[in-house]
CHARMM internal coordinates of N, CA and C (Angstrom, degrees):
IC EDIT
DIST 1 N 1 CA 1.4439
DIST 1 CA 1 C 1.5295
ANGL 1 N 1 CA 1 C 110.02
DIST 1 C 2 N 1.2536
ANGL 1 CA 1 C 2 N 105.56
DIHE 1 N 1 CA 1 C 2 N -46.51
DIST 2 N 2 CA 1.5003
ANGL 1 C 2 N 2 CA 100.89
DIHE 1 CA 1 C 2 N 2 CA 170.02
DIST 2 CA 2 C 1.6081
ANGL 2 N 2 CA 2 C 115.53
DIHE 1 C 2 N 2 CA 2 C -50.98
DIST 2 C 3 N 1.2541
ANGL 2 CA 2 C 3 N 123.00
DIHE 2 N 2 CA 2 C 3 N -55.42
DIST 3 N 3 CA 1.4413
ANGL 2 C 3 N 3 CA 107.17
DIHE 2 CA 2 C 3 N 3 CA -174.31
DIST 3 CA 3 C 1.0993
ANGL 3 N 3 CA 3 C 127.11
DIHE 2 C 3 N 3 CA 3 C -91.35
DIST 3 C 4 N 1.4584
ANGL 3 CA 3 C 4 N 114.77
DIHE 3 N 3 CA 3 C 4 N 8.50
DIST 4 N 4 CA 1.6710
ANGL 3 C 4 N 4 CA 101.47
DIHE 3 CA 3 C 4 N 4 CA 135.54
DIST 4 CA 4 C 1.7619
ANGL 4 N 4 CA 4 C 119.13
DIHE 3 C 4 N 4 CA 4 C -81.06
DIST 4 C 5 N 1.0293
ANGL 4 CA 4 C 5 N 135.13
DIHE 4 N 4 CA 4 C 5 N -11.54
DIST 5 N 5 CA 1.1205
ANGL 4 C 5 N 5 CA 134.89
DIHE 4 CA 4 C 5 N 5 CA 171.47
DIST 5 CA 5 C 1.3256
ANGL 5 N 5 CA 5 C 118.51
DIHE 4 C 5 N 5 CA 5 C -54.84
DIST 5 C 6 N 1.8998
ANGL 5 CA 5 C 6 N 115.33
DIHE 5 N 5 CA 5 C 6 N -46.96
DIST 6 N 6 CA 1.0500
ANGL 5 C 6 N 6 CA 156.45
DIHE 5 CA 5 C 6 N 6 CA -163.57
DIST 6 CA 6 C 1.8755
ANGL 6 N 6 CA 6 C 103.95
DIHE 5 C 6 N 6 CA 6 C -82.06
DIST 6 C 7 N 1.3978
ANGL 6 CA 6 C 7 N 110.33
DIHE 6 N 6 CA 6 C 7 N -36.11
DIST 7 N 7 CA 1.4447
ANGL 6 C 7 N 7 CA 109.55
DIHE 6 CA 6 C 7 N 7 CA 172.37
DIST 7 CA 7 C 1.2752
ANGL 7 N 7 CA 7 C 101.90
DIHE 6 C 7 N 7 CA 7 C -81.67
DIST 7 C 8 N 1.2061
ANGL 7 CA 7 C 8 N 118.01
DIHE 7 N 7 CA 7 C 8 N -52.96
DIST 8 N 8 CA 1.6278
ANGL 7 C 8 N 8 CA 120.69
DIHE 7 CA 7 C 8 N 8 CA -177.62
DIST 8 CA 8 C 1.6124
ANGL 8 N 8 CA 8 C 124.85
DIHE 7 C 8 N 8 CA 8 C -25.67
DIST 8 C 9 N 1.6282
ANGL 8 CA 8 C 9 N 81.21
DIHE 8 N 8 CA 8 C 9 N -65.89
DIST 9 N 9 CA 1.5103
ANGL 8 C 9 N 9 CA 98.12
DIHE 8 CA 8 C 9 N 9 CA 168.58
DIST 9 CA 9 C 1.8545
ANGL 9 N 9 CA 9 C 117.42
DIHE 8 C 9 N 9 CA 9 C -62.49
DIST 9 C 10 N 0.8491
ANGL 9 CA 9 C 10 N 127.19
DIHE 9 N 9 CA 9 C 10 N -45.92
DIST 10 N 10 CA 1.3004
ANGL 9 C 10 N 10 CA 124.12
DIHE 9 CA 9 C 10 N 10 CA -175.10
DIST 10 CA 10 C 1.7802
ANGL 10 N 10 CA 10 C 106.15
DIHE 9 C 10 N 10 CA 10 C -63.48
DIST 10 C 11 N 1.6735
ANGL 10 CA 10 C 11 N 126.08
DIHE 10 N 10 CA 10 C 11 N -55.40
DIST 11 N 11 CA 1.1009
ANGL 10 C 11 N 11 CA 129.34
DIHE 10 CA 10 C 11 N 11 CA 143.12
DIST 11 CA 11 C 1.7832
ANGL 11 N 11 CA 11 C 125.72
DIHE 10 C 11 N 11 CA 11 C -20.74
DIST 11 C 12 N 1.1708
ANGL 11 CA 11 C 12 N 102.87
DIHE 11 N 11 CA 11 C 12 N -51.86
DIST 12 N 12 CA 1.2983
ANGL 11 C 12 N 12 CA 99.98
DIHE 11 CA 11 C 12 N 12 CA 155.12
DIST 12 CA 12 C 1.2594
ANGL 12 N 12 CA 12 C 142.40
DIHE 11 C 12 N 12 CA 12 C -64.87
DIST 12 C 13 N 1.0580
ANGL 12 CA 12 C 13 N 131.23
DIHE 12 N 12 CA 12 C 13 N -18.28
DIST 13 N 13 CA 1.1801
ANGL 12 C 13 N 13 CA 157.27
DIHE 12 CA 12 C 13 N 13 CA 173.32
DIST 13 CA 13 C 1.5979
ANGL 13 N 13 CA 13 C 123.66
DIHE 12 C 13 N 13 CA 13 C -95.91
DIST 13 C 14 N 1.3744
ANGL 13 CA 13 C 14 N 115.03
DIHE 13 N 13 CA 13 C 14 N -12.18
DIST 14 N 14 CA 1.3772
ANGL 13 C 14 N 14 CA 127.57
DIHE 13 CA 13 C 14 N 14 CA -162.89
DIST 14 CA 14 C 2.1256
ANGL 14 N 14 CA 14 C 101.67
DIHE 13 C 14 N 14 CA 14 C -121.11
DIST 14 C 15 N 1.2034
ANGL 14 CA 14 C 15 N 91.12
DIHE 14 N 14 CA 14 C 15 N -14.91
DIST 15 N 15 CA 1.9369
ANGL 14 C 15 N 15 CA 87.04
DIHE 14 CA 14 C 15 N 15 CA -163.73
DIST 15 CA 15 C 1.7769
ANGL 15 N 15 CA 15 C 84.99
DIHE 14 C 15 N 15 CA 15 C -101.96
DIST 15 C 16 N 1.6991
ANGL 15 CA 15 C 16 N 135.30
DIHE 15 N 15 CA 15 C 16 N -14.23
DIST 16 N 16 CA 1.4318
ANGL 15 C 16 N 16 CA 100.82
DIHE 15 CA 15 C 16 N 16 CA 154.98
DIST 16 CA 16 C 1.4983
ANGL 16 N 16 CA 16 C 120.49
DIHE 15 C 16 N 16 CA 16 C -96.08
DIST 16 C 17 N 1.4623
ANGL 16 CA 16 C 17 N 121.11
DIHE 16 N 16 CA 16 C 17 N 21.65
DIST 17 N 17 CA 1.3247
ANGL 16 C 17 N 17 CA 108.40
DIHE 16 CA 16 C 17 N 17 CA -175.76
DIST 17 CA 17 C 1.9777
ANGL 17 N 17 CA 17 C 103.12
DIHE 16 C 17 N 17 CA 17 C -82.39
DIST 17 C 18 N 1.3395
ANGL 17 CA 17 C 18 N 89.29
DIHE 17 N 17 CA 17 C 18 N -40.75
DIST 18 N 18 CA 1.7215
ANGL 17 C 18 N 18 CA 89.81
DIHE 17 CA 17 C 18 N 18 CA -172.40
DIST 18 CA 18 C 1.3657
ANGL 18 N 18 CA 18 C 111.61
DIHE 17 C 18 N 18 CA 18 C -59.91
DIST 18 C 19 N 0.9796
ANGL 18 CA 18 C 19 N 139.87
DIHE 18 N 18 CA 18 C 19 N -10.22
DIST 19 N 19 CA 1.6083
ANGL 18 C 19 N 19 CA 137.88
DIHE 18 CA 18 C 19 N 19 CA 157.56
DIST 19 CA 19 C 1.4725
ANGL 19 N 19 CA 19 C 116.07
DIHE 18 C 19 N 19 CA 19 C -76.54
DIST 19 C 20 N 0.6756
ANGL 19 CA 19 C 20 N 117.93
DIHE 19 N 19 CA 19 C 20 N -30.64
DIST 20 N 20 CA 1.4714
ANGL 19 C 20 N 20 CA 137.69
DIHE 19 CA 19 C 20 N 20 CA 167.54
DIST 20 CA 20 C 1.3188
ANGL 20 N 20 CA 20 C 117.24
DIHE 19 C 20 N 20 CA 20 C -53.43
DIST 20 C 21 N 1.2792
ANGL 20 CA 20 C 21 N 103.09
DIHE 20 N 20 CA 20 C 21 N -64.48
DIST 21 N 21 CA 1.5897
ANGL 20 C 21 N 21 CA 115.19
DIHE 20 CA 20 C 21 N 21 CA 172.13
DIST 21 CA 21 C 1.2699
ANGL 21 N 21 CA 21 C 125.06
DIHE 20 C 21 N 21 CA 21 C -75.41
DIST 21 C 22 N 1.5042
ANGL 21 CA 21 C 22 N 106.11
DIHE 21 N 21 CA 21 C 22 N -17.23
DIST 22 N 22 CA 1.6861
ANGL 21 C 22 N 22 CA 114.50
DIHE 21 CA 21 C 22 N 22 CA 165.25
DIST 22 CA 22 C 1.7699
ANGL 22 N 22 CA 22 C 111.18
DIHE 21 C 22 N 22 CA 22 C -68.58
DIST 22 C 23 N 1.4882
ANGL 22 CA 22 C 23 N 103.54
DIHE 22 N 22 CA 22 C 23 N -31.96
DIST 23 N 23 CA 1.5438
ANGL 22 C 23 N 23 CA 109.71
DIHE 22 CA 22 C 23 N 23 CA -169.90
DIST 23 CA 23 C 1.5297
ANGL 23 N 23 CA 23 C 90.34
DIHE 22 C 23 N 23 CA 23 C -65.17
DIST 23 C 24 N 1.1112
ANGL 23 CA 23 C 24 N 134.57
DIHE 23 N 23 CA 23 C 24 N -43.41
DIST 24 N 24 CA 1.4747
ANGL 23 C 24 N 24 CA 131.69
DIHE 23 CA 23 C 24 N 24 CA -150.27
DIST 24 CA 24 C 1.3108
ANGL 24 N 24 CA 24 C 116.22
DIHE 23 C 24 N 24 CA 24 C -81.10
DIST 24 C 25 N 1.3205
ANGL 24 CA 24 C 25 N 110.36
DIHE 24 N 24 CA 24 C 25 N -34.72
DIST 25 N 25 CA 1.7310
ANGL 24 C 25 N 25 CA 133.01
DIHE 24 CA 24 C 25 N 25 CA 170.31
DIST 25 CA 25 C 1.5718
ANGL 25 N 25 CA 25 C 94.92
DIHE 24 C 25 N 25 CA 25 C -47.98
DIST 25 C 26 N 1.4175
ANGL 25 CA 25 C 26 N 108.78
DIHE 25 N 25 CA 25 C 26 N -65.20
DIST 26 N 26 CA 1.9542
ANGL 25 C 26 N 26 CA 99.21
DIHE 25 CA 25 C 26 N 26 CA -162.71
DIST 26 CA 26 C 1.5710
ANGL 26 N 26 CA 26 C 88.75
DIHE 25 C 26 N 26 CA 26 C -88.08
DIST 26 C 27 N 1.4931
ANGL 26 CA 26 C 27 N 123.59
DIHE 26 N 26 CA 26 C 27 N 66.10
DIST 27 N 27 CA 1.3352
ANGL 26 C 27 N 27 CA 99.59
DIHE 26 CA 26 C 27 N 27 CA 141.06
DIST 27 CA 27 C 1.7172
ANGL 27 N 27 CA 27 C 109.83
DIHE 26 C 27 N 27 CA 27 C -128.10
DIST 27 C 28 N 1.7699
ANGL 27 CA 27 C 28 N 111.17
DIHE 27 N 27 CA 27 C 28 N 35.03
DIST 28 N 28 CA 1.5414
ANGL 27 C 28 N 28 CA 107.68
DIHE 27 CA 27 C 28 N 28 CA 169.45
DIST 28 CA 28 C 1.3897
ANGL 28 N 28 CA 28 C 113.07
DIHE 27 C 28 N 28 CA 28 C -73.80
DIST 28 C 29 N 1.4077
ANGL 28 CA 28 C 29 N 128.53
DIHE 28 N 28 CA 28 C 29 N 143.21
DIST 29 N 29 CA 1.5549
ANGL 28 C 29 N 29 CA 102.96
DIHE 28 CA 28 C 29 N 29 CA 158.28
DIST 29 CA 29 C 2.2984
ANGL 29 N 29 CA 29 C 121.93
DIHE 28 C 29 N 29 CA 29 C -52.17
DIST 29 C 30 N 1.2905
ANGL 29 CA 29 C 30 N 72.04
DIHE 29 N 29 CA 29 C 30 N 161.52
DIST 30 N 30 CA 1.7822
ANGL 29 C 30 N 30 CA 83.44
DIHE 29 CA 29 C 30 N 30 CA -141.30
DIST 30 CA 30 C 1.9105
ANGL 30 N 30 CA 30 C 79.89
DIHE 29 C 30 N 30 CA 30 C -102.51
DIST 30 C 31 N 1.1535
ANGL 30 CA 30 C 31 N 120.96
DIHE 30 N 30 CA 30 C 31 N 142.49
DIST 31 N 31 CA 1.7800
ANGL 30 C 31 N 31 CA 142.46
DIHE 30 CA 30 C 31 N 31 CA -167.17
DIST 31 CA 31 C 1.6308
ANGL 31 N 31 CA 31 C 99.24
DIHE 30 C 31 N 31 CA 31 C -89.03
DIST 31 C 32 N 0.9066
ANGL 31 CA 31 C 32 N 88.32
DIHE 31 N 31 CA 31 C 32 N 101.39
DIST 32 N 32 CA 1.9153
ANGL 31 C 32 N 32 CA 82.14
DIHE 31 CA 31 C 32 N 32 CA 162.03
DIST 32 CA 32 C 1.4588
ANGL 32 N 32 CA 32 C 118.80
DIHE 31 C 32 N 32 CA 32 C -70.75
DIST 32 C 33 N 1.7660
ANGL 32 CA 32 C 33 N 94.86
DIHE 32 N 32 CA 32 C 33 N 119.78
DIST 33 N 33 CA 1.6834
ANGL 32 C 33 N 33 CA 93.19
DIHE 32 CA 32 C 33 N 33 CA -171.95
DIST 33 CA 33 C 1.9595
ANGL 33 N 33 CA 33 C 90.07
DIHE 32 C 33 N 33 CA 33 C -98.34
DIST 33 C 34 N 1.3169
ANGL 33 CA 33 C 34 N 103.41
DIHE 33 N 33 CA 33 C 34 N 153.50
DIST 34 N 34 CA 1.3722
ANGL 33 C 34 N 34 CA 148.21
DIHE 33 CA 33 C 34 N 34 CA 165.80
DIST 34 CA 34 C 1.4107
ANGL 34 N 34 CA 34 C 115.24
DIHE 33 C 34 N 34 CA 34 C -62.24
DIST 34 C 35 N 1.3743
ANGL 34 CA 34 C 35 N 147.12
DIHE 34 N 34 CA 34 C 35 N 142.23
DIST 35 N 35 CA 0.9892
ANGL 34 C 35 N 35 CA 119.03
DIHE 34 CA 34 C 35 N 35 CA 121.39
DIST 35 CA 35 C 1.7182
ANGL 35 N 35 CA 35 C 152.35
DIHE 34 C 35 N 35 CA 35 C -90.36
DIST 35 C 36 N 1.1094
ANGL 35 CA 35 C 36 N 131.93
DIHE 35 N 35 CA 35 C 36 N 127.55
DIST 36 N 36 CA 1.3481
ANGL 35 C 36 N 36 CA 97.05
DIHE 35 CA 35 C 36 N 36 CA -154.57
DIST 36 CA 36 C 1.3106
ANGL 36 N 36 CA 36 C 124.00
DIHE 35 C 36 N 36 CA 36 C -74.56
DIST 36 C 37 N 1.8450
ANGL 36 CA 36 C 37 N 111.15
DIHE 36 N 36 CA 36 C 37 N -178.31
DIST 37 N 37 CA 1.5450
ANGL 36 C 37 N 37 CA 122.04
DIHE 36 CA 36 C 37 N 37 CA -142.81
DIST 37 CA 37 C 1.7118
ANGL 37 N 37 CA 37 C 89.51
DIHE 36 C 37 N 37 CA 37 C -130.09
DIST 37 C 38 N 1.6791
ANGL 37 CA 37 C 38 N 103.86
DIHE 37 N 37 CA 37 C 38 N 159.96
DIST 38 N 38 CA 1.3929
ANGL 37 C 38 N 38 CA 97.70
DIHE 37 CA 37 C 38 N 38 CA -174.18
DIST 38 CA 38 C 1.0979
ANGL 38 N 38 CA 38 C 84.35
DIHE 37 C 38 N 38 CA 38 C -95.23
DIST 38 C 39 N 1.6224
ANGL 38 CA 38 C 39 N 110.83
DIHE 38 N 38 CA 38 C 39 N -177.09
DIST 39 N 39 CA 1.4832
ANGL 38 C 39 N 39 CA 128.87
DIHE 38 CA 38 C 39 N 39 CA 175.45
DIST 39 CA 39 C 1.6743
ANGL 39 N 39 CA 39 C 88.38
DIHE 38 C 39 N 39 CA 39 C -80.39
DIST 39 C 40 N 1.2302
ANGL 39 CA 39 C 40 N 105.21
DIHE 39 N 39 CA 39 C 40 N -76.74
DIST 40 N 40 CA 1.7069
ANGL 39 C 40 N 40 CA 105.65
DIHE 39 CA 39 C 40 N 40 CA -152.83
DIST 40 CA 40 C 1.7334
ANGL 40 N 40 CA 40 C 89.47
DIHE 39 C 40 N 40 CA 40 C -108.60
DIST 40 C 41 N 1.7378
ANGL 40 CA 40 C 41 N 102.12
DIHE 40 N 40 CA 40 C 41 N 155.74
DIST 41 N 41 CA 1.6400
ANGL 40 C 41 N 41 CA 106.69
DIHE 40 CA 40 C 41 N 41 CA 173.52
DIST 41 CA 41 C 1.5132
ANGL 41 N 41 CA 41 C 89.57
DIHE 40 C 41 N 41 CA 41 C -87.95
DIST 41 C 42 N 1.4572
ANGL 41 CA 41 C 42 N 102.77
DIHE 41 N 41 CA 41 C 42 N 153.68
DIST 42 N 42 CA 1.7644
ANGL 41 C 42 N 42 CA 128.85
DIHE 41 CA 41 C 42 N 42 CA -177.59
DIST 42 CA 42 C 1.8929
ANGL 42 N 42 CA 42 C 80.52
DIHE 41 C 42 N 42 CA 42 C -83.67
DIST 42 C 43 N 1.4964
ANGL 42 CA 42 C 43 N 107.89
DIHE 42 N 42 CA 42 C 43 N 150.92
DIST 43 N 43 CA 1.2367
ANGL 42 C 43 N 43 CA 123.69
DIHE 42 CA 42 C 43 N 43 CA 156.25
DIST 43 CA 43 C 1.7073
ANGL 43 N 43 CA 43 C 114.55
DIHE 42 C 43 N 43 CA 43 C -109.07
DIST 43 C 44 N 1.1348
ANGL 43 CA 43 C 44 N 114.90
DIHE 43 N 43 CA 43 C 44 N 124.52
DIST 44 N 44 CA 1.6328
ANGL 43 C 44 N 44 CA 99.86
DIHE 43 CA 43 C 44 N 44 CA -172.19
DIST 44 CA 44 C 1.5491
ANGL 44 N 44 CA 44 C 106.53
DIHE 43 C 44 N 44 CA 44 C -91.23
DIST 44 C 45 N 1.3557
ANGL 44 CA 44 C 45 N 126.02
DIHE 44 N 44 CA 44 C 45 N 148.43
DIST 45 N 45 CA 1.2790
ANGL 44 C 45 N 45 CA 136.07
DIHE 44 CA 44 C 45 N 45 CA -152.25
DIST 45 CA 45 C 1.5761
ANGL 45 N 45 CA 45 C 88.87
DIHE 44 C 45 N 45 CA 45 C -98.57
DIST 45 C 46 N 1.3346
ANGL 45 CA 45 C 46 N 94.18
DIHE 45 N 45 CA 45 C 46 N 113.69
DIST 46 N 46 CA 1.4462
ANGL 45 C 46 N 46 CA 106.45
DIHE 45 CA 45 C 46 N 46 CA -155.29
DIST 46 CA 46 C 1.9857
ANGL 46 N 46 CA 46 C 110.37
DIHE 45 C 46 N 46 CA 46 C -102.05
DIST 46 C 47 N 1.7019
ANGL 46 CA 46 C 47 N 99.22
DIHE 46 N 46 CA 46 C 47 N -19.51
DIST 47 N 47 CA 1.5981
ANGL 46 C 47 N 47 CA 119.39
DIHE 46 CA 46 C 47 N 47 CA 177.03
DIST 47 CA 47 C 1.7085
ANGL 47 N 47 CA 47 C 81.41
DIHE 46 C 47 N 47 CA 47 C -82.10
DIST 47 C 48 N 0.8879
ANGL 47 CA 47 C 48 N 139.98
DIHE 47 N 47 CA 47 C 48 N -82.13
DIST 48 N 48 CA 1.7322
ANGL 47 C 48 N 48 CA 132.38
DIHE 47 CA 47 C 48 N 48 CA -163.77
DIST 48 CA 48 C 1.3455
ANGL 48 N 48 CA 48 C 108.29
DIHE 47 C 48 N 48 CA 48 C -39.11
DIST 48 C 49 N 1.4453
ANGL 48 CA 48 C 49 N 124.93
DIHE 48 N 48 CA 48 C 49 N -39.81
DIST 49 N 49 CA 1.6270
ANGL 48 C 49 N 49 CA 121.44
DIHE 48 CA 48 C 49 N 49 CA -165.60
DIST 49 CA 49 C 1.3975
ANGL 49 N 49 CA 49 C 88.89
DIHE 48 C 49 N 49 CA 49 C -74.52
DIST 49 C 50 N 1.5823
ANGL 49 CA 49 C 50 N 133.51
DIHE 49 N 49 CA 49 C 50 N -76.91
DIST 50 N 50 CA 1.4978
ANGL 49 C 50 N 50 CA 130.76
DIHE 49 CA 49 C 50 N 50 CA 168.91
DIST 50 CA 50 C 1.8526
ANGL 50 N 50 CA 50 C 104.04
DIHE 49 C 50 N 50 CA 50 C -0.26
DIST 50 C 51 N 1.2463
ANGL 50 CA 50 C 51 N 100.09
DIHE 50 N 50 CA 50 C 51 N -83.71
DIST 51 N 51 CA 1.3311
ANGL 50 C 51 N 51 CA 109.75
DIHE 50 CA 50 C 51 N 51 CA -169.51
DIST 51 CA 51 C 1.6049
ANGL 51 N 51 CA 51 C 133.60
DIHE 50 C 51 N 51 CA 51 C -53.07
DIST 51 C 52 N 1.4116
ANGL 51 CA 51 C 52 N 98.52
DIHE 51 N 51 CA 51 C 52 N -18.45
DIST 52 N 52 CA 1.6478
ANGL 51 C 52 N 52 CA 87.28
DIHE 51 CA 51 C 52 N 52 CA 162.12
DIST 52 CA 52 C 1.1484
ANGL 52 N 52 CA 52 C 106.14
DIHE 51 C 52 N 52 CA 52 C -120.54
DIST 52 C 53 N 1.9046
ANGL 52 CA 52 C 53 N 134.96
DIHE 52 N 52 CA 52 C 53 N 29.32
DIST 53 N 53 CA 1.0743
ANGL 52 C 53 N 53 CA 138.17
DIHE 52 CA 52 C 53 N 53 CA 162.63
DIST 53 CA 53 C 1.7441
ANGL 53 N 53 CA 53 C 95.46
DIHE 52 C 53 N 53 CA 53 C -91.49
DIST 53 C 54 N 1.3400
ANGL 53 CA 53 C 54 N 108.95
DIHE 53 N 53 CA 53 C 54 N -13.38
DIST 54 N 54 CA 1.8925
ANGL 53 C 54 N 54 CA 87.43
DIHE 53 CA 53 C 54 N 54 CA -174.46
DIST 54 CA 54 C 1.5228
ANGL 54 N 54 CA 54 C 74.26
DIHE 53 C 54 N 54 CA 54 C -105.69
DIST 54 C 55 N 1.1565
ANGL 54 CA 54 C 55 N 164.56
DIHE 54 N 54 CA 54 C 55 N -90.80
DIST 55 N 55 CA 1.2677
ANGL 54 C 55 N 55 CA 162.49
DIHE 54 CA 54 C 55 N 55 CA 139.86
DIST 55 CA 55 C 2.0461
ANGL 55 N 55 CA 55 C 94.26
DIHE 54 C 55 N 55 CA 55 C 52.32
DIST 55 C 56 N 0.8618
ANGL 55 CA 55 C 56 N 106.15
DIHE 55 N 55 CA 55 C 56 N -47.41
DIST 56 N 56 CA 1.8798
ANGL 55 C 56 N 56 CA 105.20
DIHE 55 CA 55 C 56 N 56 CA -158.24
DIST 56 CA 56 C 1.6477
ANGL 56 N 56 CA 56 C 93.49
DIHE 55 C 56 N 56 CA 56 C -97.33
DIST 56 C 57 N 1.4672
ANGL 56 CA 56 C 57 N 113.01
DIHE 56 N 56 CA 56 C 57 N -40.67
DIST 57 N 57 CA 1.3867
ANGL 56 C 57 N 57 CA 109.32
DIHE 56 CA 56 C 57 N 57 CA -169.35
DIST 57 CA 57 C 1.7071
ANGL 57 N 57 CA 57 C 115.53
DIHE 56 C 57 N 57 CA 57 C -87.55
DIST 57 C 58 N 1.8591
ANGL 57 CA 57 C 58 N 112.11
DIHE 57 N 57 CA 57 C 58 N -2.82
DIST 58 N 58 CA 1.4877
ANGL 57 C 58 N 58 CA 131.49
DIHE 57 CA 57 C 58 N 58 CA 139.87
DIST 58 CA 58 C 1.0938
ANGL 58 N 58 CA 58 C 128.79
DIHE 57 C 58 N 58 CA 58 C -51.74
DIST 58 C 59 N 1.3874
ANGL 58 CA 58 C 59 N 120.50
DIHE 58 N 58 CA 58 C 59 N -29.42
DIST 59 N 59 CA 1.6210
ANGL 58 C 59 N 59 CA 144.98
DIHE 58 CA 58 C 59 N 59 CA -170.41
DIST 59 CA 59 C 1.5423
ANGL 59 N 59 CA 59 C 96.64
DIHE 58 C 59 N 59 CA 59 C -87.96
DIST 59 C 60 N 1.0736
ANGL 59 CA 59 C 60 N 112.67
DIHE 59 N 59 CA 59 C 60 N -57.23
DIST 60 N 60 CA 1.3622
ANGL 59 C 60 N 60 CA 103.07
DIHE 59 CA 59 C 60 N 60 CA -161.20
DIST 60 CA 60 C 1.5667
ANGL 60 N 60 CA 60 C 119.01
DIHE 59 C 60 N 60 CA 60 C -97.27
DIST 60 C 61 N 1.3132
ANGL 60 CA 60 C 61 N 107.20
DIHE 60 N 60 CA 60 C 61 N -11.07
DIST 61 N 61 CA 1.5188
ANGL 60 C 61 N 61 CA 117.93
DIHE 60 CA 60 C 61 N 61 CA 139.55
DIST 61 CA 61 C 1.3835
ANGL 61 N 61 CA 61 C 141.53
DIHE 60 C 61 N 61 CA 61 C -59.77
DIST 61 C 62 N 1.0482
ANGL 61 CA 61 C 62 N 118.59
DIHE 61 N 61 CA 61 C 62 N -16.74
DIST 62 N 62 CA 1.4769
ANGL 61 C 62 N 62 CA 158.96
DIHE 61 CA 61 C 62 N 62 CA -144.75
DIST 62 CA 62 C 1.7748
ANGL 62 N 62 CA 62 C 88.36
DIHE 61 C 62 N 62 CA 62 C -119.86
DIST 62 C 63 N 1.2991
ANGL 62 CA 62 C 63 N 116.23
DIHE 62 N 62 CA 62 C 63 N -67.54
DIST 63 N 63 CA 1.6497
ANGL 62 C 63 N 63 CA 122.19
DIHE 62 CA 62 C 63 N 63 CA -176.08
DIST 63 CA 63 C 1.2499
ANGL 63 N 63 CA 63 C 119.89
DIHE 62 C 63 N 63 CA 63 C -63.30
DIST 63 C 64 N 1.8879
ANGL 63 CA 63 C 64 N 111.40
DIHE 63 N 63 CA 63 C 64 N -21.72
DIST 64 N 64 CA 1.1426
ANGL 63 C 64 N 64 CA 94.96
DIHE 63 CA 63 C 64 N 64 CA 168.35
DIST 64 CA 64 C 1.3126
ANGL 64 N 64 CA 64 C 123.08
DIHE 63 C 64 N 64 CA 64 C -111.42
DIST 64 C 65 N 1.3277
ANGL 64 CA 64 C 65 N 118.31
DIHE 64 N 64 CA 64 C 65 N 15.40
DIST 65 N 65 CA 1.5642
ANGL 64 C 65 N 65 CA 121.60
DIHE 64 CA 64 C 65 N 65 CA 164.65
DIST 65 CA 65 C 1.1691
ANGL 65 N 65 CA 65 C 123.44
DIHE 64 C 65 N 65 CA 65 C -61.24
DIST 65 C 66 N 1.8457
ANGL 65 CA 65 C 66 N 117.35
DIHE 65 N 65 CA 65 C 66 N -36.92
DIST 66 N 66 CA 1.4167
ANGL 65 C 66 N 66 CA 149.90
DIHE 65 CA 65 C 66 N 66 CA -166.80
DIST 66 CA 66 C 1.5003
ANGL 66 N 66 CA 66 C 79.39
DIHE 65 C 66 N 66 CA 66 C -49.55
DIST 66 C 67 N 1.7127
ANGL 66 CA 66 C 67 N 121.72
DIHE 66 N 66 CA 66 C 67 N 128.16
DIST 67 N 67 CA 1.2567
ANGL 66 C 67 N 67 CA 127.16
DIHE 66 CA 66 C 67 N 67 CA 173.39
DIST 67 CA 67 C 1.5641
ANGL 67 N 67 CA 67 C 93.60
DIHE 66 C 67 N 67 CA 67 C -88.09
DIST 67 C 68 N 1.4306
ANGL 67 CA 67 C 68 N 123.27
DIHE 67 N 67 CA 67 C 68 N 148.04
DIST 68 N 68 CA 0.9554
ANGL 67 C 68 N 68 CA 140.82
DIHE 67 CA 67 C 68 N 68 CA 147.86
DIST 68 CA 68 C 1.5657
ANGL 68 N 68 CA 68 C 126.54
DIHE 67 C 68 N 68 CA 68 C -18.06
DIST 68 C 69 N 1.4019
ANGL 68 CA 68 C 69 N 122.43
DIHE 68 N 68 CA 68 C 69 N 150.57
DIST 69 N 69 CA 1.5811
ANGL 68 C 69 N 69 CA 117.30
DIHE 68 CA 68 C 69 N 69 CA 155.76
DIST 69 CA 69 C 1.2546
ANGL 69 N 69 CA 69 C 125.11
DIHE 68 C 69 N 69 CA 69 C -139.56
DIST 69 C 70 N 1.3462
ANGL 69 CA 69 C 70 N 95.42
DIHE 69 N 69 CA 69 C 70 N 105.53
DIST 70 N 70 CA 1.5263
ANGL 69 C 70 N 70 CA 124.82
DIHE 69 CA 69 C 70 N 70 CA -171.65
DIST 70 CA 70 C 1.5305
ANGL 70 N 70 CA 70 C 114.64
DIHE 69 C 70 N 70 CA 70 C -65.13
DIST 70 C 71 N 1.1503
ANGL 70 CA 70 C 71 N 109.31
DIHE 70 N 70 CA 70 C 71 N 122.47
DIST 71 N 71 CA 2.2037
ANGL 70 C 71 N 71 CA 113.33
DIHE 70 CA 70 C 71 N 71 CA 176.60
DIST 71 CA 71 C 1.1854
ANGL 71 N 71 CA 71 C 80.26
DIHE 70 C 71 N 71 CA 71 C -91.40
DIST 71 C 72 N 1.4926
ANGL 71 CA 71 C 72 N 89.73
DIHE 71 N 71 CA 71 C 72 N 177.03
DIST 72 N 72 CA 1.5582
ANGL 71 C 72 N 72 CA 132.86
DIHE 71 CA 71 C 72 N 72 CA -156.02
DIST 72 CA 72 C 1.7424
ANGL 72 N 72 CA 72 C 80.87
DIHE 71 C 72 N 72 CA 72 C -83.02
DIST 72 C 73 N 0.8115
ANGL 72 CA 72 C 73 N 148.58
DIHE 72 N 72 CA 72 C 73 N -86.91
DIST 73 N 73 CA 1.7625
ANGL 72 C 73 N 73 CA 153.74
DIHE 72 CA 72 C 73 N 73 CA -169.61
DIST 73 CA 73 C 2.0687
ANGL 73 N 73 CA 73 C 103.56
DIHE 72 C 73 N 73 CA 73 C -26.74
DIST 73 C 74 N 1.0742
ANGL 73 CA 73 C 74 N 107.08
DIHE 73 N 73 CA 73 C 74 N -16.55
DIST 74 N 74 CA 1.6822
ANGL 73 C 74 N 74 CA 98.68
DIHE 73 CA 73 C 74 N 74 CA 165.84
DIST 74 CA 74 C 1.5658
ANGL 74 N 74 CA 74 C 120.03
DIHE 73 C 74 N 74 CA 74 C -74.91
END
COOR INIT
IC SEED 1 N 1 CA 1 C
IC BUILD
């Protein structure tokens, strides 16, 4: 009986230190992080995007001209 009394107590005594010692850890000054920067801005190729946006919307203009094909059961 005593040495559970004896763990108890020591347990008791041991589960507020680790908060404690966590408080103490974050008290370095703390680094301001950055995020990083490109060298150069990308230009997006803006005559190519045009071009297969009329390119795609040809396609699908194109798909719906395709007349139908009607069986004998219509």
């Amino acid at each position: 009986m005593l040495t559970v009394a004896c763990a108890g107590v020591c347990l008791a005594l041991a589960v507020p230190a680790s908060p404690a010692s966590a408080q103490l850890a974050g008290s370095k000054p703390k680094i301001e992080m950055k995020p990083p920067t490109a060298g150069t801005e990308d230009k997006p190729p803006v005559i190519m995007m045009y071009l297969v946006l009329i390119a795609l919307a040809a396609a699908v203009v194109g798909a719906a001209l395709i007349p139908t094909k009607r069986g004998h059961q219509d």
